[in-house]
C-alpha positions in Angstrom: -7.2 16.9 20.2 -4.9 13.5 19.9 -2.1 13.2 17.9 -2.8 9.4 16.5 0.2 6.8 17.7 0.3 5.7 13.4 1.0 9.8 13.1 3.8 10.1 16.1 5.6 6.4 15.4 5.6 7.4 11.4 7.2 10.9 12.5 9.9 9.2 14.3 10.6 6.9 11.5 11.2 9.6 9.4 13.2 11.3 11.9 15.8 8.5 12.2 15.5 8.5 8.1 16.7 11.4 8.2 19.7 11.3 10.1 20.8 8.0 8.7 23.3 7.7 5.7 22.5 3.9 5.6 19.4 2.2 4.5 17.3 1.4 8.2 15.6 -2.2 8.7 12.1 -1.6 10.3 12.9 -3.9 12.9 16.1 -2.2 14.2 14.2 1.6 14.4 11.5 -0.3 16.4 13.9 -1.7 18.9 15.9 1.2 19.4 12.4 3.7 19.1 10.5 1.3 21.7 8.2 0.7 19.2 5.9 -2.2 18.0 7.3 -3.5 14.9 4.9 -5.2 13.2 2.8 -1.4 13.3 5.8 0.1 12.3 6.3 -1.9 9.1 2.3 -1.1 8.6 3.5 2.5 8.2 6.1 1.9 6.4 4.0 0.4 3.8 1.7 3.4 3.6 4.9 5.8 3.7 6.5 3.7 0.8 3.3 3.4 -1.5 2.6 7.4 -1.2 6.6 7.8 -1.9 8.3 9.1 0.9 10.2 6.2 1.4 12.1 3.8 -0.3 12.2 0.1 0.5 16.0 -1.1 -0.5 15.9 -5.4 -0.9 18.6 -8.0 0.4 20.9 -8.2 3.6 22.0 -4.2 3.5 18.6 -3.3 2.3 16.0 -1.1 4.7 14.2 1.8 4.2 15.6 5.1 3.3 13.8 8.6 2.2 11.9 9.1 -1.0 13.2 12.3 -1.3 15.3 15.2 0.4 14.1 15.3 4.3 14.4 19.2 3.0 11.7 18.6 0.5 9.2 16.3 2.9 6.7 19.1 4.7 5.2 17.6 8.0 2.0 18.6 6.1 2.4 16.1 3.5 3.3 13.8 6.6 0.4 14.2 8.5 -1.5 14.5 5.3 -0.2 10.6 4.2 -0.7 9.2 7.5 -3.9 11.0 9.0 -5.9 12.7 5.9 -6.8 16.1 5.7 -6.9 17.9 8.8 -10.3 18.9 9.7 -10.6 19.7 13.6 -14.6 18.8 13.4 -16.6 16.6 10.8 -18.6 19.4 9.0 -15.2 21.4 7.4 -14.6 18.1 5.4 -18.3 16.9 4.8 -20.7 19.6 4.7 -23.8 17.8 4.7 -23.0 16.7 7.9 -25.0 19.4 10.1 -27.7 21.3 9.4 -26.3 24.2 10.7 -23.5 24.9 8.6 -24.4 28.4 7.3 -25.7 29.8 10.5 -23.0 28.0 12.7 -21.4 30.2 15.5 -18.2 28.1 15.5 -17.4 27.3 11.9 -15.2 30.3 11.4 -13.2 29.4 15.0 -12.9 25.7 13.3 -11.9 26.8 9.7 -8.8 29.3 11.1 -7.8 26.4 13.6 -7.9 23.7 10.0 -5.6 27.0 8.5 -3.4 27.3 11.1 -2.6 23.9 11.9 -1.7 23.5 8.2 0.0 26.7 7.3 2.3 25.3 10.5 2.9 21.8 9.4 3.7 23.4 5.8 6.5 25.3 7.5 8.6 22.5 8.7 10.1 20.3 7.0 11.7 16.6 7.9 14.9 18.4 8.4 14.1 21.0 10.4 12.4 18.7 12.6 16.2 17.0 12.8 18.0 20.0 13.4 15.4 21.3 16.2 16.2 18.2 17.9 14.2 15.6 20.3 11.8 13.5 19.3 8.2 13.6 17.5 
């Protein structure tokens, strides 16, 4: 399994978000973050249309968090950015193997679906911030 670059560079935006007292331009984050910018301000978009951002007009303007980095789960992150997380095709679209009710593996693929999301559920944006590093 990959994490997806849109997932990691939209983690560290959120991350620097967070920290921030000030509204962020896309442009600076990317600099500073190594990042490209134009992709950055892709994610942004999908960040700001789902609500977990805020785009703030004119000269001081930027981006800044939707909501309390306390009340953003890295579920709802991953969630936004990648869709539901479902290690292999069939636990999202049944239809897509015959072998679905005699499958040895679906049970191993189900629990890895539950446990990736019951972990992403416990953290939040800021205690992503407060563990330190980066995403």
């Amino acid at each position: 399994m990959k994490v997806s670059t849109r997932l990691r560079y939209g983690l560290r935006f959120l991350a620097r978000l967070a920290k921030s007292s000030v509204p962020l331009k896309v442009r600076e984050v990317a600099e500073e973050e190594h990042l490209s910018a134009d992709y950055l301000r892709h994610i942004a978009s999908i960040l700001e249309t789902r609500g977990l951002v805020r785009g703030i007009r004119g000269k001081e303007g930027g981006y800044v968090l939707g909501r309390a980095p306390e009340d953003i789960t890295l579920l709802e992150v991953v969630q936004v950015l990648e869709g539901p997380i479902h290690p292999v095709e069939c636990l999202a679209n049944p239809s897509y193997c015959s072998l679905i009710t005699s499958c040895s593996t679906r049970k191993l693929w189900e629990e890895t679906a539950a446990c990736l999301q019951g972990f992403f559920a416990s953290k939040t944006l800021k205690s992503l911030v407060e563990e330190g590093g980066n995403p």
